[in-house]
C-alpha positions as CSV (number, residue, x, y, z in Angstrom):
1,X,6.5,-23.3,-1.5
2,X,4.3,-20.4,0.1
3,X,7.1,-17.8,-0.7
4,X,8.4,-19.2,-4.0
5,X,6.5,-17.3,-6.6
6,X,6.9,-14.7,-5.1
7,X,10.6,-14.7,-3.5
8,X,12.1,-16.4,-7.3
9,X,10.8,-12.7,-8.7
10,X,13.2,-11.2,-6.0
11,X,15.8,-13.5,-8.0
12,X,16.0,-13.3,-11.4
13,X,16.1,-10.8,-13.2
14,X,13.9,-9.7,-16.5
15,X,14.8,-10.6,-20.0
16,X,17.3,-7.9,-21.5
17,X,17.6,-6.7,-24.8
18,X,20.7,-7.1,-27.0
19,X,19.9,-3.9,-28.9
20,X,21.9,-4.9,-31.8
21,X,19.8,-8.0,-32.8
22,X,16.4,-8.9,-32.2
23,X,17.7,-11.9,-29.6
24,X,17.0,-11.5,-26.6
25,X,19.1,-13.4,-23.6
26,X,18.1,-14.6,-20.1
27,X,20.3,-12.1,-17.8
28,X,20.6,-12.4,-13.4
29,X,19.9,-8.5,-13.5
30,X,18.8,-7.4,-10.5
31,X,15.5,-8.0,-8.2
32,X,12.2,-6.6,-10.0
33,X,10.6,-5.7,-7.2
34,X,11.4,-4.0,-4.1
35,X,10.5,-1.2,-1.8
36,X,8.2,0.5,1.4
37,X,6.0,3.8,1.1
38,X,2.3,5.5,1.2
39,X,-0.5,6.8,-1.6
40,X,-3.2,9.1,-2.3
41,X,-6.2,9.5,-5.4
42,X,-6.7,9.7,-9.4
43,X,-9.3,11.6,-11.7
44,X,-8.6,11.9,-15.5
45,X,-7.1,9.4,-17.9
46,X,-4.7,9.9,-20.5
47,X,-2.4,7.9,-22.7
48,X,0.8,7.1,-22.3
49,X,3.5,9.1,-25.1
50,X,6.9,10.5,-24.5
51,X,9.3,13.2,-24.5
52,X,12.8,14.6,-24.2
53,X,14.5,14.2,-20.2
54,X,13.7,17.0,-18.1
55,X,16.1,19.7,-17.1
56,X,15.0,20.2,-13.9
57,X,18.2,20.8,-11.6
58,X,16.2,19.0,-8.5
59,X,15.7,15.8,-9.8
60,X,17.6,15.6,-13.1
61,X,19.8,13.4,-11.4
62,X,17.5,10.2,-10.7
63,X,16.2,10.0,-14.6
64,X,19.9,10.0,-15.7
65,X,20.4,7.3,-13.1
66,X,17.7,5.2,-14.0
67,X,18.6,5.8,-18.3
68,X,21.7,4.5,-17.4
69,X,20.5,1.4,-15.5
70,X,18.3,0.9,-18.5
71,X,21.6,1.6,-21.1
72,X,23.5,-0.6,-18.4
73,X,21.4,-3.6,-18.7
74,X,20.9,-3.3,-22.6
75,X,17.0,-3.2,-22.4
76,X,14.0,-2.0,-20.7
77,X,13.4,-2.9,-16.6
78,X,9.9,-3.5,-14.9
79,X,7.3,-1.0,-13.6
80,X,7.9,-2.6,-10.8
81,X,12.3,-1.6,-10.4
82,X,11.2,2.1,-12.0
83,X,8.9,2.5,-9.2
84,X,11.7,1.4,-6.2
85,X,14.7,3.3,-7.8
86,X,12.1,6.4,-8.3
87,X,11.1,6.1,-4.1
88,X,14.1,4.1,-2.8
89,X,17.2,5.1,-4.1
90,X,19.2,5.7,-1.1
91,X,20.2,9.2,-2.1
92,X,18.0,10.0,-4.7
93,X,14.5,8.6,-4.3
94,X,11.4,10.2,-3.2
95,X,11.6,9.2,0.3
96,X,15.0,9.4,0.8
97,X,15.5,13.2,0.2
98,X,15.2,15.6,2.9
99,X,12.1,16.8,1.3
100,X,10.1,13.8,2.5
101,X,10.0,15.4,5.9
102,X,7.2,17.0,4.7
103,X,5.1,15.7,1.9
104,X,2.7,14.9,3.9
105,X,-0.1,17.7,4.7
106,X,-1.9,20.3,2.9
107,X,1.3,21.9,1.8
108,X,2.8,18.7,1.0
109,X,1.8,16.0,-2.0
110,X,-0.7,14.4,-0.5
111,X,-2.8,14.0,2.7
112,X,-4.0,10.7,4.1
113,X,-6.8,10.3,6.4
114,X,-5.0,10.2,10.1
115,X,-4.3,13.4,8.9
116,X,-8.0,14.4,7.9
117,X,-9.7,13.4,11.0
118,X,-8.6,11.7,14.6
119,X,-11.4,9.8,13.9
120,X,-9.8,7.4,12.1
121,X,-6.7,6.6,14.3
122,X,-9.4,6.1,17.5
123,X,-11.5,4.0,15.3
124,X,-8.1,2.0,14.6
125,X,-7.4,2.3,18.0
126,X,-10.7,0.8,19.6
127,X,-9.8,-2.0,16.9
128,X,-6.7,-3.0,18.1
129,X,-7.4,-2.9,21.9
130,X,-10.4,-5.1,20.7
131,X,-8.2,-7.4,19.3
132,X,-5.9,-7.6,22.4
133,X,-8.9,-8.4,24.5
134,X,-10.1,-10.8,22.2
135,X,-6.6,-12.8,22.5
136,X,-6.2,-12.3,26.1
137,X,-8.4,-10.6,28.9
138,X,-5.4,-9.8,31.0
139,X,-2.8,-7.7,29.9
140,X,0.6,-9.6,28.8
141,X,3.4,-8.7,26.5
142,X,2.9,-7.9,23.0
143,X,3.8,-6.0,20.0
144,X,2.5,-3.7,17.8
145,X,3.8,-3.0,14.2
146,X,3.1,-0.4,11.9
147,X,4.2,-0.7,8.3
148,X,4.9,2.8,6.4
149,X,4.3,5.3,9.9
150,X,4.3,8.7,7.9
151,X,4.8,11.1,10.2
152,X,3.9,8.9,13.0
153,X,-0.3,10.9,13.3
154,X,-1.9,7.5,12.8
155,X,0.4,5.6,15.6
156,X,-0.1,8.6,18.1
157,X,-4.0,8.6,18.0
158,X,-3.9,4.7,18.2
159,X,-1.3,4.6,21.5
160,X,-3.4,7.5,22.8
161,X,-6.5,6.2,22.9
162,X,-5.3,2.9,24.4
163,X,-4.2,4.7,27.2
164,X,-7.9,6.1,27.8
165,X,-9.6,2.9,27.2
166,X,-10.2,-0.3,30.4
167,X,-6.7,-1.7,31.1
168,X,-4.9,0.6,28.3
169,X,-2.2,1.6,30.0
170,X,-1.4,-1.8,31.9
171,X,-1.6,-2.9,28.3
172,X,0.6,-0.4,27.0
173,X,3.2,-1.2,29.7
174,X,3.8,-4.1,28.3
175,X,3.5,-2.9,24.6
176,X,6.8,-2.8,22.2
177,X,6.3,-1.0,19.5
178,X,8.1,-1.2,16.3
179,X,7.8,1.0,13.3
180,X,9.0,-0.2,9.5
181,X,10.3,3.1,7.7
182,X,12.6,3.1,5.6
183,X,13.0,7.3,5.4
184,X,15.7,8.7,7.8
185,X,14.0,12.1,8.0
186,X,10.3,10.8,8.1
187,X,11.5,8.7,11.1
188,X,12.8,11.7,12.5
189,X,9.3,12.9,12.5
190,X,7.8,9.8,14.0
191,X,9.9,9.9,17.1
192,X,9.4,13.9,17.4
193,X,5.5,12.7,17.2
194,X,6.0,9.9,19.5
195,X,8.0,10.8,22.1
196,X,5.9,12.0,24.9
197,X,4.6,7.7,25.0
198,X,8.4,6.6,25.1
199,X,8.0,6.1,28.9
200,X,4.6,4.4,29.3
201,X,5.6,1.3,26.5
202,X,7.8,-1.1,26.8
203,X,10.1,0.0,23.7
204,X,9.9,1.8,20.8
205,X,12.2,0.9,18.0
206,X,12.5,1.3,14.3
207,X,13.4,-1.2,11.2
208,X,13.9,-1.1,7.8
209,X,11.9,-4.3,6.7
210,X,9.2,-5.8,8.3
211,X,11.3,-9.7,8.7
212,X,13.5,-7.3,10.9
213,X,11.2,-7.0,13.6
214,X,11.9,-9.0,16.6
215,X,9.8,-12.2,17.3
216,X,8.3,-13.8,20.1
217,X,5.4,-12.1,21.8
218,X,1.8,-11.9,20.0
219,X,1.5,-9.2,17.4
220,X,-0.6,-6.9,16.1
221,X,-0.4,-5.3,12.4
222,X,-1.0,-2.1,11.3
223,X,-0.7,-1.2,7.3
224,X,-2.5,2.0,6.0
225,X,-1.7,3.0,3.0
226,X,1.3,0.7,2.8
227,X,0.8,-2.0,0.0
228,X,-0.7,0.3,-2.4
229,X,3.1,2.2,-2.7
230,X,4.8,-1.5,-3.4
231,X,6.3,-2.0,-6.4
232,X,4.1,-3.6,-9.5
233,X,4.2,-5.3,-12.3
234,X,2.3,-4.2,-15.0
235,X,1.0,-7.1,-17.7
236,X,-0.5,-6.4,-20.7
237,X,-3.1,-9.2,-23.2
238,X,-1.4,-9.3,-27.0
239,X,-4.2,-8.9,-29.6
240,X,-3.3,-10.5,-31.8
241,X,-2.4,-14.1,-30.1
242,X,-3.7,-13.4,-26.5
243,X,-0.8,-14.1,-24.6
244,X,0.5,-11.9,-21.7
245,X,4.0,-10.0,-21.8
246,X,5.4,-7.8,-19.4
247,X,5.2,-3.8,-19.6
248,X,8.5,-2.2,-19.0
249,X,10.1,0.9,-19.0
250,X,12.7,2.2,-21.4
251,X,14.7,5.0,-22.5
252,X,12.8,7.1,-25.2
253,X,15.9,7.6,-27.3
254,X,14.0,6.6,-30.7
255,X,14.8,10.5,-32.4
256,X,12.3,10.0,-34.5
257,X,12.4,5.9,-35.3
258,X,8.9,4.9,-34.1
259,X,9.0,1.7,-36.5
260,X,11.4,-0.4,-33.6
261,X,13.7,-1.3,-35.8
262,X,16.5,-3.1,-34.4
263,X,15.2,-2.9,-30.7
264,X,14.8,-6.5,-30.3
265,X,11.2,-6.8,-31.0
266,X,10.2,-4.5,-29.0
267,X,6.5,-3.5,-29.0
268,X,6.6,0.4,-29.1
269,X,3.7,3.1,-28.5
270,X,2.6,0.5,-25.7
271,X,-1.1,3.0,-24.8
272,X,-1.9,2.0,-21.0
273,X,-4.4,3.9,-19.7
274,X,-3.1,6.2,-16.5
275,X,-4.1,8.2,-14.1
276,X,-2.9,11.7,-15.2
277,X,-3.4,15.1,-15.8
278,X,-0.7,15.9,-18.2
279,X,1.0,14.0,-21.2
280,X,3.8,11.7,-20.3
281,X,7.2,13.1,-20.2
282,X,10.8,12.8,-19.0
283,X,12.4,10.2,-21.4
284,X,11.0,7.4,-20.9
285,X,8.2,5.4,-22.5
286,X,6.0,1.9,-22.0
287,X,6.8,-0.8,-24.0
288,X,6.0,-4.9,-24.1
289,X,8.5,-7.4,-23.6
290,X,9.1,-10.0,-27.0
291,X,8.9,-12.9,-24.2
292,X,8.7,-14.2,-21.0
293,X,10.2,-12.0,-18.4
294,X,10.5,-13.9,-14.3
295,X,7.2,-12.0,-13.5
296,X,5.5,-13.0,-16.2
297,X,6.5,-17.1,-15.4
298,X,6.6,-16.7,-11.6
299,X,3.6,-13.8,-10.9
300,X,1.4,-14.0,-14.2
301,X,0.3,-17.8,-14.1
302,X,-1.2,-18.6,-10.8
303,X,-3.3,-14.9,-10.2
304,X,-5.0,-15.4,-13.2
305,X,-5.7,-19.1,-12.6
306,X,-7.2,-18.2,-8.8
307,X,-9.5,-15.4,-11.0
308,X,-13.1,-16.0,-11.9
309,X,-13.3,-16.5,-15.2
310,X,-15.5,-14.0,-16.4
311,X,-13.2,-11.5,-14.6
312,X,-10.0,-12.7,-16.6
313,X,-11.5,-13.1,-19.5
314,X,-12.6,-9.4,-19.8
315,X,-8.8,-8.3,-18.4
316,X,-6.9,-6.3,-21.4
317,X,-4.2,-5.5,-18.8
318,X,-3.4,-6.6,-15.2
319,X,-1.2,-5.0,-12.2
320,X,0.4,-8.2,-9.8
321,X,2.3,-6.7,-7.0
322,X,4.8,-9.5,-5.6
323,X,6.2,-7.0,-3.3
324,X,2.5,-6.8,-1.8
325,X,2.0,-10.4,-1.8
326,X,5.4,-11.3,0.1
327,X,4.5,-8.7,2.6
328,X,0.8,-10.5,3.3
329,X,3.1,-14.0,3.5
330,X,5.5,-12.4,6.0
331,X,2.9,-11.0,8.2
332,X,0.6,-14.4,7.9
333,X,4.4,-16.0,8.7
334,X,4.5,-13.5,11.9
335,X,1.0,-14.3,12.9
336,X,1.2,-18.4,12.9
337,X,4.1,-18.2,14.7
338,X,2.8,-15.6,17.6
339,X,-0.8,-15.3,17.2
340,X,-2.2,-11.6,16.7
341,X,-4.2,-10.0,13.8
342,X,-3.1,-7.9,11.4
343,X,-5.4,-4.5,9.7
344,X,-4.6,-3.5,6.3
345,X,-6.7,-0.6,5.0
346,X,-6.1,0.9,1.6
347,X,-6.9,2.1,-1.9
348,X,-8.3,-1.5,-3.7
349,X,-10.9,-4.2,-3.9
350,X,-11.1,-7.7,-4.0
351,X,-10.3,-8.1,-7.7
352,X,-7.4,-7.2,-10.1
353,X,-6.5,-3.6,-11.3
354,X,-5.9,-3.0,-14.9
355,X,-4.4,-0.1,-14.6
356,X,-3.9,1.9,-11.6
357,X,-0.3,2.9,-11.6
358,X,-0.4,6.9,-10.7
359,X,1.9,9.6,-9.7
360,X,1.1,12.2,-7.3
361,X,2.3,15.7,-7.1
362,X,0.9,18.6,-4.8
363,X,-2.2,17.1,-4.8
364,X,-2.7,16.7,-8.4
365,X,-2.0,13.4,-10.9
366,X,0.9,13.6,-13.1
367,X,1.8,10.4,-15.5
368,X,4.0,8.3,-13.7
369,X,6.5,8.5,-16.7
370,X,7.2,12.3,-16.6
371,X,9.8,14.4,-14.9
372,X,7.4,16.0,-12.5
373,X,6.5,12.0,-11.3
374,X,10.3,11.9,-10.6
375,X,9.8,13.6,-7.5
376,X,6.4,12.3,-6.7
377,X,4.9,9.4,-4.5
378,X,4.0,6.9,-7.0
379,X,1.2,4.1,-6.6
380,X,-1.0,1.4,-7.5
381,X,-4.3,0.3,-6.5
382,X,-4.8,-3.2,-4.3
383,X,-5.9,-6.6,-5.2
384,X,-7.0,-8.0,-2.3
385,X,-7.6,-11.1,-4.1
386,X,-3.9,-11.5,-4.1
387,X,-3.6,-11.0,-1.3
388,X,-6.0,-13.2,0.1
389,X,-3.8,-16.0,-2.0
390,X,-0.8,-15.2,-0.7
391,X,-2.2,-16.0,3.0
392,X,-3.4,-18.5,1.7
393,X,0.1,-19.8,0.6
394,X,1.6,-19.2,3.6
395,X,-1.4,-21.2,5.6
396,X,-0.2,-24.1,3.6
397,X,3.8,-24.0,4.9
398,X,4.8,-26.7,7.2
399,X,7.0,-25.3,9.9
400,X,7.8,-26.2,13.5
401,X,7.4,-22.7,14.7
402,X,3.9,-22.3,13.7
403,X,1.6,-22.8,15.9
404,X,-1.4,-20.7,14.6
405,X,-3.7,-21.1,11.5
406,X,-4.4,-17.6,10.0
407,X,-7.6,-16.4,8.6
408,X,-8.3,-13.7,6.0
409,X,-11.2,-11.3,5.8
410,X,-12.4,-8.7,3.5
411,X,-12.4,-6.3,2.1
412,X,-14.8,-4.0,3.2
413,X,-15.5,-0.5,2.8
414,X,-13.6,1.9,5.0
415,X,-17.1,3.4,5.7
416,X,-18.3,0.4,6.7
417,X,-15.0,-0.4,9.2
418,X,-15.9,3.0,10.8
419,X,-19.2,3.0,11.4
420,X,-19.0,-1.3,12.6
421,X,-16.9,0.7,15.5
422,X,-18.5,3.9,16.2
423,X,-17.3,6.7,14.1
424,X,-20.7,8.3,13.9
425,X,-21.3,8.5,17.4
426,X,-17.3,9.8,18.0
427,X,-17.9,12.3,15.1
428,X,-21.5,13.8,17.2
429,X,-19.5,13.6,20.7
430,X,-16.5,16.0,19.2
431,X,-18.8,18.1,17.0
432,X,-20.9,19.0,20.4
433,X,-17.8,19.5,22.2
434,X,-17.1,22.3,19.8
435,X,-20.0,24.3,21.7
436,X,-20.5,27.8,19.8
437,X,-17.2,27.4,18.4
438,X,-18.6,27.0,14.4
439,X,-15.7,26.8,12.4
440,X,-14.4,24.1,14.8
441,X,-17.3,21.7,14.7
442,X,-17.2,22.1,10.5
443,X,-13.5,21.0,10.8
444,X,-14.4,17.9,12.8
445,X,-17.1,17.0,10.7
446,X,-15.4,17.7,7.5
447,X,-12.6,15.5,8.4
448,X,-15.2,13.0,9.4
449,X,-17.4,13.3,6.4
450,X,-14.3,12.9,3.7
451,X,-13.3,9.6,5.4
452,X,-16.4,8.1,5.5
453,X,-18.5,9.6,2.0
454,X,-19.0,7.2,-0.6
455,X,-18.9,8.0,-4.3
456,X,-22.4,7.7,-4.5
457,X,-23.1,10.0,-1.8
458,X,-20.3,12.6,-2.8
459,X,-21.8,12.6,-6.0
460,X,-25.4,12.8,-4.7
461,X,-24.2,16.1,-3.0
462,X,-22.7,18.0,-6.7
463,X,-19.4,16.9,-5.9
464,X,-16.3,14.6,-7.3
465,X,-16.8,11.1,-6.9
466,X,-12.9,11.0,-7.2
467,X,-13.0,12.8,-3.9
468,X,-15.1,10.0,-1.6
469,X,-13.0,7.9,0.2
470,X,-15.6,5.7,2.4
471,X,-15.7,2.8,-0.6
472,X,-12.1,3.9,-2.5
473,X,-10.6,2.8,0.7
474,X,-11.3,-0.9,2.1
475,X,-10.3,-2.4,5.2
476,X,-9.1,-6.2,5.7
477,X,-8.1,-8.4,8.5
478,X,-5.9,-11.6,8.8
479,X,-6.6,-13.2,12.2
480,X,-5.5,-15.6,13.8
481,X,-7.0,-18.8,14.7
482,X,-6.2,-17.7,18.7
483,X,-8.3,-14.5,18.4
484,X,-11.8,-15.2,19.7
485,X,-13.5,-13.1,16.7
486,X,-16.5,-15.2,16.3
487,X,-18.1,-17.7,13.6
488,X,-16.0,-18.1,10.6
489,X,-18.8,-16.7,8.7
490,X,-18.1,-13.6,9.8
491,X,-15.7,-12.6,6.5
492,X,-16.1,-8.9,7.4
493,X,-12.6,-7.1,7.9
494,X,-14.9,-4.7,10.8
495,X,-17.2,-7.2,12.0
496,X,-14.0,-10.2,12.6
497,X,-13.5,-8.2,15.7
498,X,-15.4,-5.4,16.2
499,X,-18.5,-7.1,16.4
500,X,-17.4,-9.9,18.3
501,X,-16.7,-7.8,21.6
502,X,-19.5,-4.8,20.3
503,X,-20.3,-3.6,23.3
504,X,-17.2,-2.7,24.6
505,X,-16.2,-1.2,21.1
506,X,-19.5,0.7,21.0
507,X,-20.0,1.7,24.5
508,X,-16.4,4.0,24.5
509,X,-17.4,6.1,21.6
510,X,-21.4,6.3,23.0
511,X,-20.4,7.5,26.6
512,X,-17.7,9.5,25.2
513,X,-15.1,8.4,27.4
514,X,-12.1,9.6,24.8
């Protein structure tokens, strides 16, 4: 039953519009959600509104392809299958272009923070050998897995500074590691990235879906910046009787009819709130399903149940990623089955988003709807609520294969995650290291200072508080029940395992031995 909510939206498709009556029909259209990628930040708000298709030679293509699924099917489709065909069309989509070979990087859309600092990819690194040693004190075969690689930077520091720290390499020996991308040419960076470890690991391989990767040895999980690029569904409260109906996209072919007339009930002008510095473009529009769609019946019910009340009852609007969730059931599957722990740091907080969805384009919002967005990494913040039930869901399976209980904690700050395992003291070591060399030790701590900064202290200082990143970013853990981490209590994502074995976290980044 774990799976079923969120495997039946995989299934069915949404309600579809007979344009010619205001009916509407139950259809098997395709899955609603679906789809693997990365993210980045959002400033202004503006409302949703429309306008003509673009011309734009480059991506003209993939909004003519995605009108005529919508013309196809008669009706509007999710958020959720505009964001997959717009990143995962296999010729088309965002990361499937040869362009995604470098959107990554100051010249590229966005930049995440392996990229900002090496910082972070120790600090990730010191957790994982942490929670290898807290499994196991000798080395023994094992996997790790990271979901959405980029161009392989966060991976590299990890592997690197396992080799530096007590029994690293003996560990990596025995270490198969497996990386889910689904881009040919951003793979083609990761094993350009990754090559000079392809002799001191077991194996390195790559899949297209994390239930792809082979079984069978205990597991560790690495997801930065992974869920917040699945697919979501976007649900909006009805004034004027309260229920909840699906957003969707459609085709902004109205010329002028604003009224709805003989679009099947549809509710036009939908105004979500989005991350954005421009007006929305590129022929398509937001509007509310007349009635149940499969994510409203299968999604919608049981994450506002598991809410606190006073949080659902202020919601207007509510973002439910299914994709996410299954991905949290598949790795909590993974886990019971052959122990581990798995890290997911990203964008989010433990309760719902209202509205989140954003496109990003060198560096700078555009609305998810417009042409521009077309050839941009598109997003949505984390509920780590959902995900929490969704481990939950899969704790309560019955199998024979599992063997393991698995336990969720978090989230916490990314600050916090750094600093539980040394960041600070890493950041003085390599800022001394830098000797006379200025503009070196500003780098370092620069790179240091834009991963770990809260709003509060960004703000403090003059500057954006859309910039910090130290409590935009949270960290979580799922465990499992075969990982010494220490007293259940202990619901920290950092603390789980960092503080468990603190010394030996602590005492690498203190005696600088990286």
């Amino acid at each position: 039953m774990a799976l079923a909510m969120f495997a039946m939206t995989n299934r069915l498709g949404p309600w579809s519009w007979r344009r010619s009556s205001c009916s509407c029909v139950r259809a098997p259209t395709s899955m609603l959600a679906s789809m693997l990628t990365p993210s980045r930040t959002y400033s202004q708000r503006a409302p949703l509104s429309s306008a003509p298709l673009s011309s734009s030679s480059s991506v003209s293509s993939l909004p003519a392809h995605i009108a005529g699924i919508i013309r196809f099917r008669g009706g509007p489709i999710s958020v959720a299958e505009f964001t997959r065909e717009t990143l995962q069309h296999p010729s088309l989509g965002y990361y499937a272009r040869s362009e995604a070979a470098s959107i990554l990087g100051s010249k590229g859309d966005f930049v995440t923070s392996p990229e900002m600092t090496q910082i972070f990819g120790e600090s990730v690194g010191l957790w994982v050998h942490t929670a290898c040693a807290a499994r196991s004190a000798k080395p023994q075969p094992w996997r790790i897995v990271e979901l959405g690689p980029g161009n392989g930077t966060l991976m590299d520091d990890v592997l690197r500074t396992l080799n530096m720290l007590p029994d690293g390499k003996r560990r990596l020996e025995q270490c198969h590691v497996s990386l889910v991308e689904s881009s040919p040419h951003l793979r083609d960076n990761q094993r350009q990235r990754l090559a000079r470890f392809h002799d001191g690991v077991a194996s390195v391989s790559w899949h297209a879906e994390i239930a792809d990767v082979p079984h069978g040895v205990p597991t560790i999980v690495i997801a930065h910046e992974f869920l917040d690029a699945l697919p979501t569904h976007v649900f909006r409260r009805q004034e004027r009787d309260g229920a909840w109906r699906e957003v969707l996209v459609d085709v902004d072919d109205r010329d002028g009819d604003a009224d709805g007339d003989g679009d099947g009930g549809v509710d036009h002008g939908v105004d979500l709130d989005v991350a954005a510095d421009a007006p929305s473009a590129g022929g398509f529009r937001y509007v509310v399903a007349p009635g149940a769609t499969a994510a409203s019946a299968m999604l919608l019910p049981r994450r506002l149940a598991a809410m606190d009340p006073s949080v659902r009852d202020r919601l207007r609007s509510v973002e439910i990623s299914g994709k996410a969730m299954a991905a949290c059931v598949e790795v909590t599957r993974r886990l019971r089955r052959d122990g581990g722990a798995a890290l997911f740091v990203d964008y989010g907080r433990g309760e719902p988003y209202e509205a989140s969805v954003r496109a990003i384009k060198a560096h700078r919002q555009v609305h998810p709807l417009a042409a521009p967005a077309l050839s941009a990494d598109l997003s949505a913040c984390v509920d780590f609520g959902a995900m929490a039930l969704a481990t939950a869901s899969a704790n309560e399976e019955v199998s024979d294969e599992y063997r393991h209980g698995v336990r969720f904690h978090g989230p916490v700050p990314q600050s916090d995650f750094l600093h539980a395992l040394g960041a600070g003291e890493r950041a003085r070591h390599l800022v001394s290291a830098c000797g006379d060399d200025e503009s070196a030790a500003r780098r370092v701590y620069d790179g240091y200072r834009r991963v770990v900064e809260t709003a509060d202290e960004v703000a403090s200082a003059g500057g954006d508080r859309g910039d910090a990143m130290g409590d935009a970013f949270v960290a979580a853990t799922l465990v499992s029940d075969d990982v010494a981490c220490g007293d259940d209590a202990v619901v920290s994502a950092a603390l789980s395992l960092a503080e468990a074995r603190g010394a030996p976290v602590r005492g690498c980044f203190e005696n600088n031995k990286l």
